[in-house]
C-alpha positions in Angstrom: 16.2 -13.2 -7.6 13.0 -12.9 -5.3 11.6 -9.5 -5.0 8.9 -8.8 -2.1 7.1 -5.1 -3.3 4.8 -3.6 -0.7 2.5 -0.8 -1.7 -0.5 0.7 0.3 -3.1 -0.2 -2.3 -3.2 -1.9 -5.2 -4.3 -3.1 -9.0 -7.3 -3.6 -10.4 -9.2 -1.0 -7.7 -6.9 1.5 -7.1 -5.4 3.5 -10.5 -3.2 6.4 -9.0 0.9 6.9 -10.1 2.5 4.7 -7.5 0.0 1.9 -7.6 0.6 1.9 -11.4 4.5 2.4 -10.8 4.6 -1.2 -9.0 3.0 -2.7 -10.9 4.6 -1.8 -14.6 8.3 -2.2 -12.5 7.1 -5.7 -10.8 6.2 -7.1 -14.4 9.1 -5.9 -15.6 11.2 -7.6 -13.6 9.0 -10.7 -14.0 9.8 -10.3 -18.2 13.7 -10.0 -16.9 13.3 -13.6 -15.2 12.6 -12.5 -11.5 10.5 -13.9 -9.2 8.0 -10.8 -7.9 5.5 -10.8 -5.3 3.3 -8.2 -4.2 1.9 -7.2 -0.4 -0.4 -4.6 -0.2 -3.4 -3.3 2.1 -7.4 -3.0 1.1 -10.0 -1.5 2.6 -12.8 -4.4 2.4 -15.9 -3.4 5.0 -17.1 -6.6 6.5 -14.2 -8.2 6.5 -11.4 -8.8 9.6 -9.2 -6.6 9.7 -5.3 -8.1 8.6 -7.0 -10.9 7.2 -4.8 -11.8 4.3 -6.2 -13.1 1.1 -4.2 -14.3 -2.1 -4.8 -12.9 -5.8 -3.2 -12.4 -9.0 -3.0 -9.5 -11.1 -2.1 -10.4 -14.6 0.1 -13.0 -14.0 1.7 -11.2 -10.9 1.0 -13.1 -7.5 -0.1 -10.9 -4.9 -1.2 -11.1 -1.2 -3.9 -8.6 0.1 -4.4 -7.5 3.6 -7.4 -6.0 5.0 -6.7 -2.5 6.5 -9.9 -0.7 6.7 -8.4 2.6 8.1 -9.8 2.3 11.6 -7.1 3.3 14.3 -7.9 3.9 18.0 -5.3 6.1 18.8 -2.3 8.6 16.7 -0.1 6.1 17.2 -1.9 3.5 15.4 -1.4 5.3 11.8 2.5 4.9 12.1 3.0 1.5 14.3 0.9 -1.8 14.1 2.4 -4.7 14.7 -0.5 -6.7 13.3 0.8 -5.4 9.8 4.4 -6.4 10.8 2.9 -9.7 11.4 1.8 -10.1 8.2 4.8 -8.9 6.7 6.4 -11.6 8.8 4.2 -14.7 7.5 4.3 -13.3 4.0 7.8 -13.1 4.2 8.6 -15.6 6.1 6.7 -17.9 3.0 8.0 -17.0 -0.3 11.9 -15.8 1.5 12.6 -12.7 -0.5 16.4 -11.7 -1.4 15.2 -8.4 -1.7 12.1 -6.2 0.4 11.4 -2.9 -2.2 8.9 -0.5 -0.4 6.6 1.6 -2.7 4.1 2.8 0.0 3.9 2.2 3.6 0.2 3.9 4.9 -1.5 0.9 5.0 1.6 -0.7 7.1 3.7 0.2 9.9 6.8 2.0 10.5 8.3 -0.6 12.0 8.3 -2.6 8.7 11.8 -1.6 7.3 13.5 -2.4 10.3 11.8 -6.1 10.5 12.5 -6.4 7.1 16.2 -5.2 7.2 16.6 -8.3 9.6 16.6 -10.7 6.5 17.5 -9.1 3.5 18.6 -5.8 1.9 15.6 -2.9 2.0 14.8 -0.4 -0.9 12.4 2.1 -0.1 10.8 4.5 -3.4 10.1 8.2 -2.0 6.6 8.7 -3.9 5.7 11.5 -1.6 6.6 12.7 1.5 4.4 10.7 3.4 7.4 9.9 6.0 8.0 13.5 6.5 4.6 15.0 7.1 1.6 12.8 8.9 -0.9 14.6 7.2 -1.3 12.6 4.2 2.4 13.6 3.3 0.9 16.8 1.9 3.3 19.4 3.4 0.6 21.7 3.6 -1.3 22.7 6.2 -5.1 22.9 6.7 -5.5 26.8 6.1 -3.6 26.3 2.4 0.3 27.2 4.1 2.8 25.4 2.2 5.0 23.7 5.0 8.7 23.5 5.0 10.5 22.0 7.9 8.8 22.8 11.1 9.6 22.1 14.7 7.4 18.9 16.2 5.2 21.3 18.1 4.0 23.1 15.2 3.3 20.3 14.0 1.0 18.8 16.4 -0.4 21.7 16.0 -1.2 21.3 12.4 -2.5 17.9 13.3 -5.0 18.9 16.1 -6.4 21.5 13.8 -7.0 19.0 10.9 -10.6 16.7 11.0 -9.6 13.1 11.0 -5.8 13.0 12.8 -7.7 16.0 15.3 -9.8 13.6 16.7 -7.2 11.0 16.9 -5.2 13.4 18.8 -8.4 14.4 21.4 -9.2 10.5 22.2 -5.7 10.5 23.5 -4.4 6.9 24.1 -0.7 7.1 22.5 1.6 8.3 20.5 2.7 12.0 19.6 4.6 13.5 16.9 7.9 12.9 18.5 7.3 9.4 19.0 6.6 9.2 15.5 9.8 10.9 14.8 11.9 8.9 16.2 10.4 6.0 14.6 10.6 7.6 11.1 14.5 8.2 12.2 14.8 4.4 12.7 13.6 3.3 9.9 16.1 6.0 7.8 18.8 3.6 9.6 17.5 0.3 8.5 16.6 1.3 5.2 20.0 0.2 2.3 18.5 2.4 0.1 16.2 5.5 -0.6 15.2 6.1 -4.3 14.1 9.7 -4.6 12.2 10.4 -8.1 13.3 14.1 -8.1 15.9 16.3 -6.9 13.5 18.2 -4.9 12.1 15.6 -2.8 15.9 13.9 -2.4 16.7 17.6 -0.8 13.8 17.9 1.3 14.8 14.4 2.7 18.1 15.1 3.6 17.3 18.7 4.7 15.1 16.5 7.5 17.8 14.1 8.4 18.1 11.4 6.0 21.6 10.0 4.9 23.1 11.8 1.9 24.6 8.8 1.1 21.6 6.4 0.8 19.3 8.5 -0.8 19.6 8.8 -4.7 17.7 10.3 -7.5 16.5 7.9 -9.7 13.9 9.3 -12.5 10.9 7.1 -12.9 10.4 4.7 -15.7 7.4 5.2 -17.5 4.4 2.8 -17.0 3.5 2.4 -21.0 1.1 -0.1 -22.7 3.1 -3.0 -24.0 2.1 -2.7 -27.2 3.1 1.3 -27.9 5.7 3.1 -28.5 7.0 7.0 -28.3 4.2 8.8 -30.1 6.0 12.0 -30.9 2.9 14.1 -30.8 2.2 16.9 -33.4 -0.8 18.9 -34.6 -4.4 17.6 -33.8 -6.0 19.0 -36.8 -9.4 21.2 -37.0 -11.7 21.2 -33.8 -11.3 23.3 -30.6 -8.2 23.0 -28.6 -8.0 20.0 -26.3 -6.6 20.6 -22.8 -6.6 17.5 -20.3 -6.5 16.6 -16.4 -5.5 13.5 -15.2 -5.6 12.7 -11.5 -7.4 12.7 -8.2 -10.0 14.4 -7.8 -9.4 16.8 -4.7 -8.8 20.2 -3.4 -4.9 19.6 -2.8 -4.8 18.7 -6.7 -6.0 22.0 -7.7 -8.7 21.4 -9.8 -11.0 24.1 -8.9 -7.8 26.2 -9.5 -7.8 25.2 -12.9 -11.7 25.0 -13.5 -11.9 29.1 -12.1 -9.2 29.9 -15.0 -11.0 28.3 -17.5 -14.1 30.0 -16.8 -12.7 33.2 -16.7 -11.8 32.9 -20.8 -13.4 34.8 -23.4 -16.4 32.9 -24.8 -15.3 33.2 -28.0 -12.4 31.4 -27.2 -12.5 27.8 -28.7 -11.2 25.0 -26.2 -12.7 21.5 -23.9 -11.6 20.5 -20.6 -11.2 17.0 -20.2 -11.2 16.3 -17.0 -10.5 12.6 -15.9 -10.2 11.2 -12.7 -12.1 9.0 -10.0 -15.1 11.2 -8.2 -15.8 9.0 -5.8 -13.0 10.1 -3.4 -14.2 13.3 -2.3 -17.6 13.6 -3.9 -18.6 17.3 -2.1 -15.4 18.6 -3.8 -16.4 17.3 -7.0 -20.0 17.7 -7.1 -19.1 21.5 -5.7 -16.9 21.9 -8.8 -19.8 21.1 -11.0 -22.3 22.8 -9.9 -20.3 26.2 -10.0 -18.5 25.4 -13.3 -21.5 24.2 -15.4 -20.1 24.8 -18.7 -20.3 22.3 -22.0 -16.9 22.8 -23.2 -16.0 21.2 -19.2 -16.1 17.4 -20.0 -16.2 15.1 -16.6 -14.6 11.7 -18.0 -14.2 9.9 -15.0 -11.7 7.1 -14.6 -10.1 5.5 -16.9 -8.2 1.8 -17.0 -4.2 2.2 -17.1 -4.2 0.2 -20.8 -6.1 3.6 -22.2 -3.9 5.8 -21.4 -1.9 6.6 -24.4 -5.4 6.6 -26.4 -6.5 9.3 -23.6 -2.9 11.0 -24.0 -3.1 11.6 -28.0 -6.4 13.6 -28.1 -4.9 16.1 -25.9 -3.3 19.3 -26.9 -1.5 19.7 -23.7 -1.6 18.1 -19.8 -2.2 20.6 -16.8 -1.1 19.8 -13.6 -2.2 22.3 -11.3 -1.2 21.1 -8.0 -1.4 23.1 -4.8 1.2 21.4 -3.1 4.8 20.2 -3.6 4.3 17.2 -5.5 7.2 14.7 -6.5 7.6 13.5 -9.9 3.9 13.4 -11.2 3.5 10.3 -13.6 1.0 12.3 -15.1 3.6 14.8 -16.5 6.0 11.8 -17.7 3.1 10.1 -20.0 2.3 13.2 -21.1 6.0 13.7 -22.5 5.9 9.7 -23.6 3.3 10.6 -25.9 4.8 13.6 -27.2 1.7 15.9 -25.6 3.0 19.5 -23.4 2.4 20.5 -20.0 1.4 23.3 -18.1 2.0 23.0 -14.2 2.4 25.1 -11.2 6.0 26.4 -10.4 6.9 24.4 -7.4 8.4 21.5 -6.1 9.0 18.3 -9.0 6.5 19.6 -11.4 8.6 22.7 -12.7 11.4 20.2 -12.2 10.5 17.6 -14.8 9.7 20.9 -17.4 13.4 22.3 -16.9 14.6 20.6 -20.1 11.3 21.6 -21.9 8.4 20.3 -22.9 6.2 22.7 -20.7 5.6 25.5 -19.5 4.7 26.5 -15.6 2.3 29.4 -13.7 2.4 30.3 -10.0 1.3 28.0 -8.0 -2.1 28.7 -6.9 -2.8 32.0 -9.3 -5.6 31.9 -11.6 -4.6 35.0 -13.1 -1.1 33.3 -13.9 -2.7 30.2 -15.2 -5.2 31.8 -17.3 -2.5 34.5 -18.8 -0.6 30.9 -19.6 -3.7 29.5 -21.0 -4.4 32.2 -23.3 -0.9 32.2 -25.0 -1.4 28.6 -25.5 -5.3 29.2 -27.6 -3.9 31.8 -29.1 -2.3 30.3 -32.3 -0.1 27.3 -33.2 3.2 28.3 -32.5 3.4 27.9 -28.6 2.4 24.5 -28.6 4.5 23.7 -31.2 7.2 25.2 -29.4 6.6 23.2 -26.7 5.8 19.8 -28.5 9.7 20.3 -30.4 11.1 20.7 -26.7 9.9 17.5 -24.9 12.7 15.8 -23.0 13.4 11.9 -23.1 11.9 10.0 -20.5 13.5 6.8 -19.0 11.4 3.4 -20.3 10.3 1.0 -17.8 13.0 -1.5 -19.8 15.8 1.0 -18.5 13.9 1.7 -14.8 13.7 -2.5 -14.4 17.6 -2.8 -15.5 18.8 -0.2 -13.2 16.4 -1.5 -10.6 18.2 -4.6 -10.9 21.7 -2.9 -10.8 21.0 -2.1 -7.6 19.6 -5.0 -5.7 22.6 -6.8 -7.3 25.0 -4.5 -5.8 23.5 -4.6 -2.7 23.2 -8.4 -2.0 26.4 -8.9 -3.4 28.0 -6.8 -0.4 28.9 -8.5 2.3 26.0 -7.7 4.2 23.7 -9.0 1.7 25.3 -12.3 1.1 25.2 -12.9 5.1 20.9 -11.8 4.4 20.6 -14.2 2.2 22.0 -17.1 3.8 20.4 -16.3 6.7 16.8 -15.7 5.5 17.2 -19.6 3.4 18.6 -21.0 6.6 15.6 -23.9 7.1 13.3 -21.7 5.2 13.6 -19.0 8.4 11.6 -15.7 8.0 12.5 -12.2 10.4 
């Protein structure tokens, strides 16, 4: 089988949850004897913009196109057919029997549809990016969690926001109705929507999307090759380890987290890890240093994807302190792979993937709650422990690739998908 992935951004520069994702399922399906390619966008200054160039990621073929981020209008950060152009060469080159979208922000809108000309599309709901043009955050500027709001209040969100503001004020096309219809489109063309939890599925089909066509399907978890489950358990003498893994901005509700901490008795014996790329919103972060100057706050910085269960295992327990829904944070699943707790805000997919245990959650925003949870946990063994006994299975990228594969199978073997892939090999014919 030949599988076209398309992602926003990509491996070896960009290290966050659905980069990682494509890349751990693509070379899974490459170990299972499948033909994977990858297409993703790049911010490269200097260069031309949709200029394509060809790489290779450990053995993984990919295809890069420049996207520096540059639209002249609101239109231009849902529709470009210059990226549907490139989808059509790339595509029209290696003839895939299958198009599986991670990520579309460096893209277009208009790419399921193109692609649903020639073969069967699955699209992976990372976020809610298709939802919500702001970043898919569902939150508003002023901190308001956002629900399901009429198009006018959302432009009005927009307008008020810095970058997609003056996007909106230079005028020149597009609207938030325009770009719902489009989204509505491409909920046609798409064969399938995999939806990592049961709270983004809902949101989803709350908006519109077919019941039907959108499934949950649990994330495998990206894992070095080389390790296995470790099982966790006590990490000996030393102060207690907590750990945060992630980006490093306000909507990930790290100064949440940093605020709690500092508000702990001195006496108390603890680190902060905190690891995570400072580079993409270095006011925030330098901000958070400044006012939380305290030894036992470590700033690790990044780290490669090959570290992680080394990273993992000298933490007592993962916080996730998100101010926003989430989905199905791969932090929280690695975490549980190594047999490590959680503690994360009670909202959206993270208090769903601590239902079966293995965590513990605080409300969402409250440093009062999170410090109150934080002080159970330093205050003996036994909670941890508790916790640590109570971690869930978590599906293995083995099992994630199989099922994967399920479902391209069943889909090209319908009739639809046989008629795709005779027509897409027709003389080598692309959309």
């Amino acid at each position: 089988m030949r599988v076209l992935q398309v992602v926003h951004q990509f491996l070896p520069r960009h290290l966050a949850g659905s980069e990682i994702y494509t890349y751990s399922l693509s070379r899974e399906l490459q170990k299972q004897g499948h033909d994977v390619w990858v297409l993703h966008g790049e911010i490269e200054a200097g260069k031309k913009e949709f200029e394509v160039e060809r790489d290779e990621v450990d053995g993984l073929p990919v295809f890069r196109m420049i996207y520096n981020y540059r639209p002249a209008d609101f239109r231009q950060t849902y529709l470009r057919p210059e990226a549907e152009a490139v989808f059509r060469t790339v595509a029209s080159e290696i003839r895939p029997d299958v198009v599986h979208i991670q990520q579309l922000q460096s893209f277009s809108l208009g790419l399921p549809a193109l692609a649903a000309r020639r073969s069967p599309v699955v699209y992976t709901l990372h976020d809610y990016g298709l939802l919500c043009p702001l970043w898919g955050r569902m939150r508003k500027e002023d901190g308001t969690i956002c629900t399901a709001p009429p198009a006018e209040e959302c432009a009005q969100c927009l307008s008020s926001a810095p970058y997609f503001g003056e996007l909106l004020a230079r005028g020149g096309g597009g609207s938030v109705v325009e770009r719902r219809r489009v989204v509505d489109g491409l909920a046609r063309a798409v064969h399938r929507f995999l939806a990592p939890s049961r709270f983004l599925r809902g949101k989803f089909v709350e908006l519109g999307f077919p019941e039907d066509r959108v499934d949950h399907w649990p994330l495998g978890v990206p894992w070095p090759e080389e390790a296995s489950l470790a099982g966790g358990g006590e990490k000996g003498a030393g102060p207690r380890v907590f750990a945060y893994l992630g980006t490093l901005v306000p909507h990930k509700g790290v100064h949440i987290l940093l605020e709690a901490f500092a508000g702990l008795p001195a006496e108390m014996s603890f680190v902060l890890d905190v690891h995570g790329d400072p580079t993409k919103d270095p006011a925030y972060v330098e901000d958070l240093r400044q006012r939380f100057a305290d030894p036992r706050i470590r700033w690790r910085g990044e780290f490669p994807p090959d570290r992680i269960r080394e990273v993992l295992e000298s933490a007592d327990c993962v916080l996730v302190p998100s101010i926003w829904y989430e989905n199905s944070p791969l932090t929280i699943l690695q975490a549980f792979k190594t047999g490590v707790p959680v503690l994360v805000s009670r909202f959206g997919g993270m208090a769903e993937l601590v239902e079966r245990g293995g965590g513990e959650t605080f409300e969402m925003g409250s440093v009062t709650d999170l410090r109150r949870k934080l002080t159970g946990l330093l205050d003996g063994d036994s909670e941890l422990r508790r916790l640590r006994e109570s971690i869930p299975a978590v599906r293995t990228m083995k099992e994630d690739g199989e099922a994967t594969l399920g479902l391209y199978s069943s889909l090209l073997s319908s009739r639809g998908g046989r008629l795709w892939r005779l027509l897409g090999r027709l003389k080598g014919r692309g959309p």
